[in-house]
C-alpha positions as CSV (number, residue, x, y, z in Angstrom):
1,X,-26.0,119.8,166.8
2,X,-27.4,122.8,168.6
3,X,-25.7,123.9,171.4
4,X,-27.3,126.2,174.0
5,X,-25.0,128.3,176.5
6,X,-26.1,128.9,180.1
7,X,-23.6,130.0,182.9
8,X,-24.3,129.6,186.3
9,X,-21.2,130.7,188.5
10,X,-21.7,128.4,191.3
11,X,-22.6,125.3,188.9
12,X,-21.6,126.5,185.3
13,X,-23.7,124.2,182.6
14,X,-23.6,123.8,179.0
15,X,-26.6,122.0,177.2
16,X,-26.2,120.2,174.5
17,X,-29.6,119.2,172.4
18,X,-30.5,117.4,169.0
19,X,-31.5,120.2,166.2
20,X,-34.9,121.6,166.7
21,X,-36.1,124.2,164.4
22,X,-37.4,127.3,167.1
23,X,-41.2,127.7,167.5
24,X,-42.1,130.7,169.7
25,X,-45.3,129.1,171.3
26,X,-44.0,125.6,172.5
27,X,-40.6,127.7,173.5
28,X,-43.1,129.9,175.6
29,X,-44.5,127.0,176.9
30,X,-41.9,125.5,177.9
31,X,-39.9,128.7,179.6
32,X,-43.3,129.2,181.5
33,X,-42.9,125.7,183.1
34,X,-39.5,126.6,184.6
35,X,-40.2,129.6,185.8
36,X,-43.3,128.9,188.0
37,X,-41.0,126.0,189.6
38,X,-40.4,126.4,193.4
39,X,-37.8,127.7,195.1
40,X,-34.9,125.7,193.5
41,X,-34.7,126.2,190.1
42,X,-33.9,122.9,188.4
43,X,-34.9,123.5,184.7
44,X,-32.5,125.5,183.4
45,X,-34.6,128.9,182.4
46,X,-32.2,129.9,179.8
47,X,-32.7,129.6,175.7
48,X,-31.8,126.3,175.9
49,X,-35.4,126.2,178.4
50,X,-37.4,127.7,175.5
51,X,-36.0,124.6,173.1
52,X,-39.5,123.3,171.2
53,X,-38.5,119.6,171.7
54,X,-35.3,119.3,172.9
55,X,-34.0,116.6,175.6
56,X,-30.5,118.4,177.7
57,X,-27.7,116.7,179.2
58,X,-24.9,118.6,181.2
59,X,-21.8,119.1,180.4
60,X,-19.2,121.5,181.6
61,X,-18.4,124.7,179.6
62,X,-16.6,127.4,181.5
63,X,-14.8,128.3,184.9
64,X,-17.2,130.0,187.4
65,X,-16.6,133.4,188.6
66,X,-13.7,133.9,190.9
67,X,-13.9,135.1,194.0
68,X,-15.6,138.7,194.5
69,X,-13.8,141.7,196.1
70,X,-13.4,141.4,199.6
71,X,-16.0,143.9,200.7
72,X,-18.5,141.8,198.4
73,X,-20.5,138.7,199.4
74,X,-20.3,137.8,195.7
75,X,-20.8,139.1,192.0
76,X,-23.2,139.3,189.3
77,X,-22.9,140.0,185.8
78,X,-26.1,142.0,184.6
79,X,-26.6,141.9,180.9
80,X,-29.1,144.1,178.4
81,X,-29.9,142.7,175.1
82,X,-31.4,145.3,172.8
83,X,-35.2,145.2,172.0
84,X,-37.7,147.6,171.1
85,X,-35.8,149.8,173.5
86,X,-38.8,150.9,175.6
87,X,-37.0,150.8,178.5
88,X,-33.4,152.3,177.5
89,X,-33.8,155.6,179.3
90,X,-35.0,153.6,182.6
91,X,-32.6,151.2,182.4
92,X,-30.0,154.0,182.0
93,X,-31.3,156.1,184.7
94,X,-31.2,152.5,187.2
95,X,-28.3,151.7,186.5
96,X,-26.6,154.9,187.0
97,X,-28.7,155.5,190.7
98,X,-27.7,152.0,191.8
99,X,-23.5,152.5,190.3
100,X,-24.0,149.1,188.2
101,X,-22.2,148.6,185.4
102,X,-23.6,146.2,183.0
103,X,-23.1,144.7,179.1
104,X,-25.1,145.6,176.7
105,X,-25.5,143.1,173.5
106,X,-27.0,145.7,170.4
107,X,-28.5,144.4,167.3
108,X,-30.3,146.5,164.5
109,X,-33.5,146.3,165.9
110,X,-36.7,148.2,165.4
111,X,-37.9,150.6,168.5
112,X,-41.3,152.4,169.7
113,X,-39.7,155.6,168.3
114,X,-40.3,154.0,165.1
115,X,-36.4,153.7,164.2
116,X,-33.9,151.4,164.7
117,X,-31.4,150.8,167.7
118,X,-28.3,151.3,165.9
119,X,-29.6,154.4,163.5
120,X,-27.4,157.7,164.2
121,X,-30.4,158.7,166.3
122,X,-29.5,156.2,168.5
123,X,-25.6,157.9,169.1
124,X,-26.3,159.8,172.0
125,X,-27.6,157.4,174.1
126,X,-25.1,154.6,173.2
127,X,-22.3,157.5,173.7
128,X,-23.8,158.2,177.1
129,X,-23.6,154.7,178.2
130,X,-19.7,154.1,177.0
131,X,-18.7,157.2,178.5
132,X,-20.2,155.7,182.1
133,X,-18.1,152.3,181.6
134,X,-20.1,149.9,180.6
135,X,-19.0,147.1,178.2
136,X,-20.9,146.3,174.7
137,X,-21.4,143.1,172.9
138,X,-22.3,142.1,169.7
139,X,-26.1,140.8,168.7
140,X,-25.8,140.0,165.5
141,X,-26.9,143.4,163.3
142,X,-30.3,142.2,161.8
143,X,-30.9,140.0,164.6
144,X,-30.1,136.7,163.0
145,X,-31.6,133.7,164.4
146,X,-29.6,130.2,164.0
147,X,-31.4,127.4,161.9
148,X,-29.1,124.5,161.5
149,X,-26.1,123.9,160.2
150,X,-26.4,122.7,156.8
151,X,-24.3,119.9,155.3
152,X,-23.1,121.6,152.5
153,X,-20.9,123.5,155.1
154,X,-23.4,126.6,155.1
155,X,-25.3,128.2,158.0
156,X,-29.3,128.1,157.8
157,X,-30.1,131.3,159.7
158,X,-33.3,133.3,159.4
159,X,-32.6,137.4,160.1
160,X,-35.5,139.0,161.7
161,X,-34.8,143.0,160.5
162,X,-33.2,143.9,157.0
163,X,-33.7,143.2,153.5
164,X,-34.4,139.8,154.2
165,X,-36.1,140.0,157.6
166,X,-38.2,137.1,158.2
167,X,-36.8,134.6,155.5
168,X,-34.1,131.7,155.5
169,X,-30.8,132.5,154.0
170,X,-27.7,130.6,153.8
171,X,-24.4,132.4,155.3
172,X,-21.1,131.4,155.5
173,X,-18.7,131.0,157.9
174,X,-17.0,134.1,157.0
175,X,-21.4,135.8,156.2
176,X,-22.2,135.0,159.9
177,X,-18.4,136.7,160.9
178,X,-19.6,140.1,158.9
179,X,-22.9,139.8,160.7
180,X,-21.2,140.1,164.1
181,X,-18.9,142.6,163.0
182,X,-21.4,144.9,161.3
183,X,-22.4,145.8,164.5
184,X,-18.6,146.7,165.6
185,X,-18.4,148.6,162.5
186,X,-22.0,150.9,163.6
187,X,-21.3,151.1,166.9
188,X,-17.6,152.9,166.1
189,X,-19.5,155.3,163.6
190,X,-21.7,156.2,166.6
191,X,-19.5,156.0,169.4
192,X,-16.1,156.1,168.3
193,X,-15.5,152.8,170.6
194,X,-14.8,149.1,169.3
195,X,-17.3,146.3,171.0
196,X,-15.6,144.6,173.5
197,X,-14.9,140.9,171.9
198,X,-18.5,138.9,173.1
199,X,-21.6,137.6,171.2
200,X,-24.7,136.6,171.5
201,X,-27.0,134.5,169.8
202,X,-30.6,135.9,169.4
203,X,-32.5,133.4,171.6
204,X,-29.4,131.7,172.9
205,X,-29.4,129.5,169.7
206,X,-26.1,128.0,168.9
207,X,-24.4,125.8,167.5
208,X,-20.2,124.5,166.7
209,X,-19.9,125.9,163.6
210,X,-21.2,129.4,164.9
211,X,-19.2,129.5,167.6
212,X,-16.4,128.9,165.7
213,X,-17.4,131.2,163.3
214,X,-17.3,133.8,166.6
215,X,-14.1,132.7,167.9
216,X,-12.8,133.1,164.2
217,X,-13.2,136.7,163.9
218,X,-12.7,137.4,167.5
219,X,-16.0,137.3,169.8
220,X,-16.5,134.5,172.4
221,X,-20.2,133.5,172.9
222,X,-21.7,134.4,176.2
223,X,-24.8,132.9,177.2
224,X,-26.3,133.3,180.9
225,X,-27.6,131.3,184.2
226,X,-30.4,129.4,184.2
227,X,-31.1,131.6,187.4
228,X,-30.2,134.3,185.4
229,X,-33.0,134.7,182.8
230,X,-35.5,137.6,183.5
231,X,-38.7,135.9,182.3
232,X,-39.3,139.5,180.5
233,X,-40.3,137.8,177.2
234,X,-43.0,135.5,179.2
235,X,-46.8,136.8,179.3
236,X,-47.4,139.3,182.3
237,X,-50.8,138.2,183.3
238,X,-49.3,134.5,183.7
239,X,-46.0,135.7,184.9
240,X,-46.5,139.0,186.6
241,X,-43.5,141.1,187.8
242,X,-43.3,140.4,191.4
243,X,-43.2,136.7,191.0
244,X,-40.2,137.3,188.5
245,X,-38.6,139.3,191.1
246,X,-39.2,137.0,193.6
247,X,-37.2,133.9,191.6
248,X,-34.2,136.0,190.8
249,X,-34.0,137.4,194.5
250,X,-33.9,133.2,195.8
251,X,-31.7,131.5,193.1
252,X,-29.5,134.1,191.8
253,X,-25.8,133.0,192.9
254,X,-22.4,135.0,193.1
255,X,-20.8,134.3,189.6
256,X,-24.3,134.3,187.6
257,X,-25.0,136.0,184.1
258,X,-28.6,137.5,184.5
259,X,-30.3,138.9,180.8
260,X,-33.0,141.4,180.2
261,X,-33.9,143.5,177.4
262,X,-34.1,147.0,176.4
263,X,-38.0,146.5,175.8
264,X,-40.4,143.3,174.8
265,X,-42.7,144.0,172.5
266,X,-45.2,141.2,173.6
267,X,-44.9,141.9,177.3
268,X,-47.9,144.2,178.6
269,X,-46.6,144.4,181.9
270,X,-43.4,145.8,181.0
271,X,-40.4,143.9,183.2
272,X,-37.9,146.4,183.8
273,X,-39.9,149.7,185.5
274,X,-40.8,147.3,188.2
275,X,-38.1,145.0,188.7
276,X,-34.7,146.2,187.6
277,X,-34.3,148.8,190.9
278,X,-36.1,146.4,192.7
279,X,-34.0,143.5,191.7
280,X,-30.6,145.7,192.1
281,X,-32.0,146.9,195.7
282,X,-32.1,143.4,196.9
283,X,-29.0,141.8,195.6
284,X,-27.4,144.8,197.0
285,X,-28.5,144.2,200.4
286,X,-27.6,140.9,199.9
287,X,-23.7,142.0,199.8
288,X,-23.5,141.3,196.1
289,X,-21.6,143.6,193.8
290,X,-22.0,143.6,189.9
291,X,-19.4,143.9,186.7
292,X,-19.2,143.8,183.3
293,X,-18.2,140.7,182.0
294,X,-15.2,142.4,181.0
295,X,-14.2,140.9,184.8
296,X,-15.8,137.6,183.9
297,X,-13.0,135.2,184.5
298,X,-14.3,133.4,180.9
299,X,-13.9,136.5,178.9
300,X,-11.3,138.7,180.9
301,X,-8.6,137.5,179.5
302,X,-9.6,138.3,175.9
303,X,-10.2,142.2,177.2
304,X,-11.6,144.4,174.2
305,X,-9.6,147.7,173.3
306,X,-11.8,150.9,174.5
């Protein structure tokens, strides 16, 4: 069974779908269809959206967010999971204008500079953002997409960067553990700093033996809110900025886990050099506040060591 995590903090969800192996066009399809929905968003727009042929049913997964600070109208959790980190300096430079803290989720992943996220190149920048307080997740380190669970007791996966980028391979419990703590290992060589004890999945994808593969070694998953998802991997000419910006603005709700990345190589239109100040602007007037997930009330109380 593949399991799909979206958070929503005033109606947290978990879907649960019947294995589907992940094909990018029908998943594009699919993600499209939810977003251009009206003004209630009723299809989930979260990885468990971009499922190929998956039916959902609800269940509950975790507690919403608590109450906000007193001089908020609410909170939400912004989250950055690496990409061809095209935007890392903007997103950066936003953040720190606007006084967000956010979580980052880093994987091994190529960038326009023709490197990789997590090379020693890489060190200032991540340096930068730990010294300004934001909290840092694991990604997996080669970017390892979920397959099925096997009934041998193995892990079909299929790593998009590495040696075997691109290919099926067969991991472990205790493999799929060293995947997500590869990237705790880097990110201490750079930085000096642990990760803070969260995962997740490239694409969302998910399923009970990675999870408890996760919780094993000491990472919870976190997923996000269905109003939550940027739309940044959709096509810009179908899906142009300002109609992104306009959904999150309407449906985002105090307690929600919103995702971008660090840079879509497919996207023309980049998302974030429009949207993210604009986005930030408008919640901001809108009296809410943001935090790291570190202050999630599903992950607070397993705080990582700085």
């Amino acid at each position: 069974m593949m399991t799909r995590f979206i958070f929503a903090g005033h109606a947290p969800a978990m879907l649960l779908c019947a294995s589907a192996m992940w094909s990018p066009a029908p998943a594009q399809a699919t993600v499209a269809a939810a977003v251009s929905a009206t003004a209630a968003v009723t299809a989930p727009v979260t990885a468990a959206a971009k499922a190929s042929a998956a039916t959902p049913a609800s269940a509950p997964v975790t507690p919403a967010a608590s109450s906000a600070p007193a001089a908020c109208k609410g909170t939400i959790y912004m989250t950055f999971d690496t990409g061809s980190q095209s935007q890392a300096q903007l997103i950066a430079d936003v953040l720190n204008k606007r006084h967000v803290k956010a979580t980052f989720f880093l994987a091994n992943e190529k960038t326009t500079r023709g490197d990789y996220s997590l090379d020693p190149s890489w060190a200032p920048y991540w340096k930068a953002r730990v010294a300004e307080g934001h909290a840092f997740g694991t990604h997996t380190f080669d970017h390892v997409y979920w397959k099925k669970d096997l009934a041998n007791g193995l892990i079909q996966v299929k790593p998009q960067f590495g040696k075997d980028g691109g290919k099926l391979a067969s991991f472990t419990d205790q493999q799929f553990c060293e995947e997500l703590r590869r990237v705790d290992t880097r990110f201490q060589e750079l930085t000096g700093r642990k990760l803070d004890p969260f995962w997740r999945a490239p694409g969302g994808y998910t399923s009970p033996r990675t999870l408890a593969a996760g919780s094993a070694c000491g990472y919870q998953h976190a997923g996000w809110a269905p109003a939550g998802y940027s739309g940044d991997e959709l096509p810009s000419d179908k899906y142009p900025n300002a109609m992104l910006l306009k959904k999150a603005l309407a449906n985002l709700r105090s307690g929600d886990i919103f995702i971008a990345h660090m840079g879509i190589w497919s996207r023309k239109d980049a998302w974030a050099p429009a949207n993210l100040d604009a986005l930030i602007a408008g919640l901001q007037d809108k009296g809410f506040c943001f935090a790291t997930l570190r202050e999630h009330p599903a992950y607070a109380q397993k705080k990582g060591q700085p």
